[in-house]
C-alpha positions in Angstrom: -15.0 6.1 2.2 -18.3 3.2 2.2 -15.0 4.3 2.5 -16.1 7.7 2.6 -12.7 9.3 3.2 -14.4 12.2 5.5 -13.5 14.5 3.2 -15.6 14.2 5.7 -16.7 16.7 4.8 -14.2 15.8 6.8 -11.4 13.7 5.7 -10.1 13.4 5.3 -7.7 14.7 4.1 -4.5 14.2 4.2 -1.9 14.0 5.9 -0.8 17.2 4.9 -4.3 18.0 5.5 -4.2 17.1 9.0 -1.1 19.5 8.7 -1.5 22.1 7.1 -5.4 22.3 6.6 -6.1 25.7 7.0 -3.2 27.2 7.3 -2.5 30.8 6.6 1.1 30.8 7.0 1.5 28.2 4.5 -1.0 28.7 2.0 -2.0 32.1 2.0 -5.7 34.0 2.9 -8.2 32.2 -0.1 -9.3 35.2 -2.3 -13.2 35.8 -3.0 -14.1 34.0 -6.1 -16.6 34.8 -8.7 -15.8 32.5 -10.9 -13.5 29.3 -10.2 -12.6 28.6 -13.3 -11.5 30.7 -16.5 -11.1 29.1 -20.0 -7.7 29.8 -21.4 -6.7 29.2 -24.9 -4.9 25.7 -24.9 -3.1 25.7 -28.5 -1.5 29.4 -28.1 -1.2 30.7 -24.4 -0.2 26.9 -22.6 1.5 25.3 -25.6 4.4 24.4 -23.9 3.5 23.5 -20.1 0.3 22.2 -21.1 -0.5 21.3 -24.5 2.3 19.1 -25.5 3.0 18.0 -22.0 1.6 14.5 -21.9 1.1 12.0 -19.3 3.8 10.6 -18.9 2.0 7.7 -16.5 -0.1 7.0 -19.4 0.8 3.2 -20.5 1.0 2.3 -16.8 -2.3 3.4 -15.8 -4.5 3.2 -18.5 -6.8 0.5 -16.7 -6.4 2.7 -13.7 -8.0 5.7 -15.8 -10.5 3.5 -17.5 -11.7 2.7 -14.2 -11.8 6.6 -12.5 -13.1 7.8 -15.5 -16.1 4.8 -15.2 -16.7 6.1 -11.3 -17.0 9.5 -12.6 -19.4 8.5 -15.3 -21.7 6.2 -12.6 -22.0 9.6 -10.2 -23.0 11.6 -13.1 -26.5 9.5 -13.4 -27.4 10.1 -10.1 -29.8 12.0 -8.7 -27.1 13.9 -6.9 -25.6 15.2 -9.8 -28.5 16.2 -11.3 -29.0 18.7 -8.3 -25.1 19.8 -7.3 -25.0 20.7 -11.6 -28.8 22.2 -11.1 -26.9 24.6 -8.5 -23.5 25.1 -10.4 -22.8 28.5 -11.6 -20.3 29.1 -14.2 -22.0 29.2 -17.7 -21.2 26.0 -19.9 -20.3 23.7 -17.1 -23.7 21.5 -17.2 -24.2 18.3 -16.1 -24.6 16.7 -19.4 -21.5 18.5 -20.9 -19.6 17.0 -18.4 -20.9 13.5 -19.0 -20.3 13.5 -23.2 -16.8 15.2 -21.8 -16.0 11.7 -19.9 -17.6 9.4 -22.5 -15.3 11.0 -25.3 -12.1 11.1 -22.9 -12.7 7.2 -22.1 -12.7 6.5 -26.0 -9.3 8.2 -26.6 -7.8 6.7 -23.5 -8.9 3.1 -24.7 -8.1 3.7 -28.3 -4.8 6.0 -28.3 -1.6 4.1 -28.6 0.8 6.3 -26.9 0.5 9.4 -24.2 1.5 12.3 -27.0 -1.4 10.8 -29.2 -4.2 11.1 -26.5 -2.8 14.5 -25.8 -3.1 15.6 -29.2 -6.0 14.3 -29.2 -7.6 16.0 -26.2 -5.9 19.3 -27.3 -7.8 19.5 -30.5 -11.1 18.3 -29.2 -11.4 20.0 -25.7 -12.1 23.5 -23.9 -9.1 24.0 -21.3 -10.7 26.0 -17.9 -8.1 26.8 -15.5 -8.6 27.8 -12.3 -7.7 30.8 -10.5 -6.3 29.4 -8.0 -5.2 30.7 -4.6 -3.5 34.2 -5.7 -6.2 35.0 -8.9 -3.4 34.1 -11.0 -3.6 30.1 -11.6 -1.5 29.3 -8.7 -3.0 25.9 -6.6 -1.5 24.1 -3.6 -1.1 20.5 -3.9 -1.1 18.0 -1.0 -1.9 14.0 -0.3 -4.2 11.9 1.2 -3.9 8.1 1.5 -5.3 5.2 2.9 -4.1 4.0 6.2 -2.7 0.2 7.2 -2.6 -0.1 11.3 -2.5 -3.2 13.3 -5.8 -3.8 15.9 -7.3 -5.5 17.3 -10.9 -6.7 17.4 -11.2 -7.2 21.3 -9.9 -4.8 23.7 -6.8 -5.8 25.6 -3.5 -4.1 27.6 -1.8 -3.2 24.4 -4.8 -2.4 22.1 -6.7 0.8 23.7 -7.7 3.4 21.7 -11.3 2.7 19.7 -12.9 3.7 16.1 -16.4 3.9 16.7 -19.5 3.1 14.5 -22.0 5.7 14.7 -24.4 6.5 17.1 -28.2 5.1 16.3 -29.7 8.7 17.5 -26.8 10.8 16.2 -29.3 12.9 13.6 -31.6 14.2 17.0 -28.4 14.5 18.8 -29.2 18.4 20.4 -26.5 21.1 19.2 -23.8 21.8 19.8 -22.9 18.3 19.8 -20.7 16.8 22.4 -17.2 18.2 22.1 -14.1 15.2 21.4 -13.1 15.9 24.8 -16.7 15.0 26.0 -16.7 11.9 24.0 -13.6 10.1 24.5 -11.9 12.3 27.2 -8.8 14.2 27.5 -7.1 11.3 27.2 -9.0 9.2 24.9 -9.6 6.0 27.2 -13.0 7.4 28.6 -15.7 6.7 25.5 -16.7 3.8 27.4 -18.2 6.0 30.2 -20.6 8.2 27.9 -23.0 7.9 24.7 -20.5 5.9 22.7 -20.5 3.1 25.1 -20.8 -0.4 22.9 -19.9 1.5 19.5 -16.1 0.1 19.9 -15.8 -1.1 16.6 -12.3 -2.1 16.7 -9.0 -1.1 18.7 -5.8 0.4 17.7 -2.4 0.5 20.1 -1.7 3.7 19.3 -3.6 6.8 20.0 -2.4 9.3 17.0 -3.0 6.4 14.7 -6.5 6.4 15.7 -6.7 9.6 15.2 -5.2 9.9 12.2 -8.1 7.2 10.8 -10.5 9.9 11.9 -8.7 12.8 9.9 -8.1 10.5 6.2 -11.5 8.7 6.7 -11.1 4.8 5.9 -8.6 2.5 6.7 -7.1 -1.0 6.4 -6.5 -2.7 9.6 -4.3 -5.7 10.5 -6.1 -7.8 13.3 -4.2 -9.9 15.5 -5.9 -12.7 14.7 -4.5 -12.6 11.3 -7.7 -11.3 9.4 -7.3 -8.0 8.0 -10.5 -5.4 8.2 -11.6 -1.8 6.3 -13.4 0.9 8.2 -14.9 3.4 6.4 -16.4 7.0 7.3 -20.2 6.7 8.1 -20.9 10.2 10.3 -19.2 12.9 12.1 -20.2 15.7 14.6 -20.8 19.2 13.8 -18.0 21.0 14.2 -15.2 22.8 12.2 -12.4 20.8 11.4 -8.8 21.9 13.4 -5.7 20.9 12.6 -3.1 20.1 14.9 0.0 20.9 13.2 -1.9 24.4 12.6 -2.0 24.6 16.4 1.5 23.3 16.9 3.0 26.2 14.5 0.9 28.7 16.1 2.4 27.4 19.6 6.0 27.4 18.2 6.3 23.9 18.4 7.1 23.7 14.8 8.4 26.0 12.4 5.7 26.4 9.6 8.2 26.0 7.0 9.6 22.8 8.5 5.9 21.0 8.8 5.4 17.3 7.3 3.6 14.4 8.4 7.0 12.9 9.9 8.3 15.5 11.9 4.6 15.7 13.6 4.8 12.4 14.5 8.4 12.7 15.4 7.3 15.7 17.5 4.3 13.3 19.5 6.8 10.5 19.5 9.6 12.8 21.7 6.1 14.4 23.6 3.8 11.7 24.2 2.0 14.1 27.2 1.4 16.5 23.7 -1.7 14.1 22.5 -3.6 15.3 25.5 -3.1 18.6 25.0 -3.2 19.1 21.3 -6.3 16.3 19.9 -8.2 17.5 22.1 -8.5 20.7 20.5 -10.3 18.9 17.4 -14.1 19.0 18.2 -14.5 17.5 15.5 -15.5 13.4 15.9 -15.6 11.2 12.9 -17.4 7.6 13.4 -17.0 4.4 11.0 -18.7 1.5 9.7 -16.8 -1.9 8.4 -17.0 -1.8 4.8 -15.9 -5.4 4.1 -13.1 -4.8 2.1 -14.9 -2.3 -0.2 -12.0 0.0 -1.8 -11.8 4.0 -0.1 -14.6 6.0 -1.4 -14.8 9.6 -2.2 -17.5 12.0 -1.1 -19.4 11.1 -4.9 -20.2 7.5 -3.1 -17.5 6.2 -5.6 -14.4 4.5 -5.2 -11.4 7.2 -5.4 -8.5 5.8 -7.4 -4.9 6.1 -6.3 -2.9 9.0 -8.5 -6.4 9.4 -10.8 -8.7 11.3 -8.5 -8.9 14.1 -6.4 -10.1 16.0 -3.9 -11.4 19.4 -4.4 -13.8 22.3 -3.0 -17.1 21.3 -4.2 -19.1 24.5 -3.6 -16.4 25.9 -6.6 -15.1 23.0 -8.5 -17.3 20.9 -10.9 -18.0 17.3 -9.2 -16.7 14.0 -11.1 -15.2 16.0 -14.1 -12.2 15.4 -15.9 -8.9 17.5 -14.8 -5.3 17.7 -15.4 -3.1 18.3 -13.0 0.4 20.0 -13.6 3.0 20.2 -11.0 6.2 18.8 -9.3 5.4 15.1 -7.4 7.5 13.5 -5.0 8.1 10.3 -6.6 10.3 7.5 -5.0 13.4 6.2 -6.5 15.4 3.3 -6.9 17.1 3.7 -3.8 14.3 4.7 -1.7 15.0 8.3 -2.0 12.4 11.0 -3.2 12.8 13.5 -5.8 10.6 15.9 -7.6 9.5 14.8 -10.8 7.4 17.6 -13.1 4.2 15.7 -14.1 1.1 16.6 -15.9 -1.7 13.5 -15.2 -5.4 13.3 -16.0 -7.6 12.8 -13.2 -11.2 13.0 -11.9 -12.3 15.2 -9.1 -14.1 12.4 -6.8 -13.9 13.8 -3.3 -13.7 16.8 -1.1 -12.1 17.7 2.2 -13.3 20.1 5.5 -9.7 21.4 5.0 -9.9 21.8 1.1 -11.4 25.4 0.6 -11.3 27.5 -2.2 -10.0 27.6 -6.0 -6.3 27.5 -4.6 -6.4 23.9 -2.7 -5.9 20.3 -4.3 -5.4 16.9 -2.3 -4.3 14.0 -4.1 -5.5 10.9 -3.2 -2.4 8.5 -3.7 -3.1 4.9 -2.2 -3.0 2.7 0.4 -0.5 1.3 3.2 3.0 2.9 4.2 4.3 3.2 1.2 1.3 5.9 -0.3 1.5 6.9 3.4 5.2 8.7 2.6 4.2 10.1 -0.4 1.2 11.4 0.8 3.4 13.3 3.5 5.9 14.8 0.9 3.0 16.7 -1.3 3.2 19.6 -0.4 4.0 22.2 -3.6 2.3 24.5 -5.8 1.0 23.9 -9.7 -2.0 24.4 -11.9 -5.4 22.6 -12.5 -7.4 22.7 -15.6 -10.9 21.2 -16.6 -11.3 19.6 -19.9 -14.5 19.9 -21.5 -15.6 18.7 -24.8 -16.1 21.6 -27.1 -19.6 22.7 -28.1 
């Protein structure tokens, strides 16, 4: 999120993130890694979940693919892909590879006239590299991050308490450890006023979990009172590790680990309002915002992250702005406003990365803004595969 969505190095992510980040009895322990990524033999060992799957989204979101795929392509002449490729590890994965990989993928999605044809064509012209995933064996976990819509307000008043704040000026010299979110805002998140963040109110939101929640996906869209509508994006955070709170409400008992999603947390803070004071607390973590005038949610790359077409990865192991495909069960809304699992396989571009997305085995997909991406976003959480197309040498 400009927008940097904290993968903030934070972020963001997800909702799920904010749920399940880090969380043992859920995912698993990440193994050690050598090598993220293993090149398989597309046309003989995946020719039936991979090969001739196709995406299925194709005719929909071809602009949309155009456009991550063009994202992808500005990183890649930066001067900070030049030096996270200069520092990548597994043999054949180069910067330039990468690049003539998205220029050639861009040509077949503007040119092929159905999803099976750019398949085919992809399947005779690219390297497959699949990563281990969290059990060695190709297995990743899949969740969903979004973009937020609250209502605020621009002035403080009775119903509109809890702040975002812009960064401190000083924040770099700030002495470590940094002041704890406790220290900051106070226990009960009313007392930033009183301390260094005095006069960084950006904006006020009535609900304290909503405000928090900003801080965990990174950006957001905000409704103003006054009819106006305003995006906040990440700008800075403080130095600490990233907690989640529905990690700390399973390892209290207050959830069942298998039972965790984004609306039974809230349901749980809705029922225990006294809860917020206990359990935000524990995040030391502190994210701060800037108004981004509209600009769309941007990934940790400094480019916009495209909804169902980008993703978020960790970028110590996973190659930055390179083309994937994703294969797994997504919750997907129906007709009547039920959800269902629909098997997809979808291209995408890994734009982003998250303080709870570690290791070969983790995945957040970014999936939109408002409500409506909100509930999907909260319904990701399954297992599936994720390969790296290259163009062969």
């Amino acid at each position: 999120m400009t927008i940097v969505f904290a993968r903030l190095t934070n972020r963001s992510t997800l909702l799920k993130n904010i749920l399940v980040a880090l969380t043992p009895a859920i995912f698993g322990a990440l193994p050690a890694v050598a090598f993220p990524l293993t090149p398989v033999n597309c046309q003989i060992e995946f020719i039936e979940t991979v090969c001739l799957g196709y995406d299925t989204r194709f005719a929909q979101d071809r602009a949309a693919l155009l456009q991550a795929t063009d994202h992808s392509l500005t990183y890649l002449e930066t001067a900070a892909a030049t030096d996270a490729y200069g520092a990548y590890l597994l043999p054949g994965v180069t910067q330039e590879r990468v690049q003539r990989s998205l220029v050639r993928f861009r040509q077949l999605v503007a040119t092929s006239h159905s999803a099976q044809q750019l398949q085919r064509s992809v399947a005779q012209e690219f390297d497959f590299y699949r990563s281990v995933g969290a059990d060695g064996a190709g297995r990743v976990d899949f969740t969903g991050y979004f973009e937020p819509t609250y209502e605020a307000s621009a002035v403080p008043t009775a119903e509109y308490r809890y702040p975002l704040y812009g960064q401190p000026a000083a924040l770099d010299t700030w002495p470590l450890p940094h002041p704890t979110r406790s220290e900051l805002e106070g226990p009960d998140g009313l007392q930033g006023g009183q301390g260094p963040l005095a006069g960084l109110e950006l904006v006020w939101l009535r609900d304290r979990l909503q405000a928090y929640l900003v801080q965990v996906q990174g950006s957001a869209r905000l409704q103003l009172t006054d009819g106006s509508v305003m995006s906040v994006g990440y700008a800075g955070r403080t130095e600490y590790p990233y907690l989640s709170i529905g990690q700390a409400l399973i390892e209290d008992g207050a959830i069942a680990a298998d039972e965790l999603s984004l609306p039974v947390l809230l349901d749980y803070f809705a029922q225990h309002p006294e809860a917020l004071d206990r359990y935000l607390p524990r995040n030391d973590r502190f994210v701060f915002f800037k108004a981004t005038g509209g600009a769309p949610p941007m990934g940790n790359l400094n480019v916009p992250v495209t909804a169902g077409r980008s993703i978020a990865t960790d970028k110590t192991l996973m190659p930055p702005g390179a083309l994937a495909l994703i294969a797994l069960d997504l919750p997907v809304a129906g007709a009547a406003g039920d959800w269902r699992p629909v098997t997809v396989n979808r291209y995408v571009l890994d734009q982003d990365t998250g303080g709870a997305i570690l290791g070969p085995g983790r995945v957040d997909i970014f999936v939109g803004t408002g409500a409506r991406a909100g509930q999907q976003a909260g319904r990701i959480n399954t297992s599936g595969q994720l390969y790296y197309l290259l163009l062969r040498e």
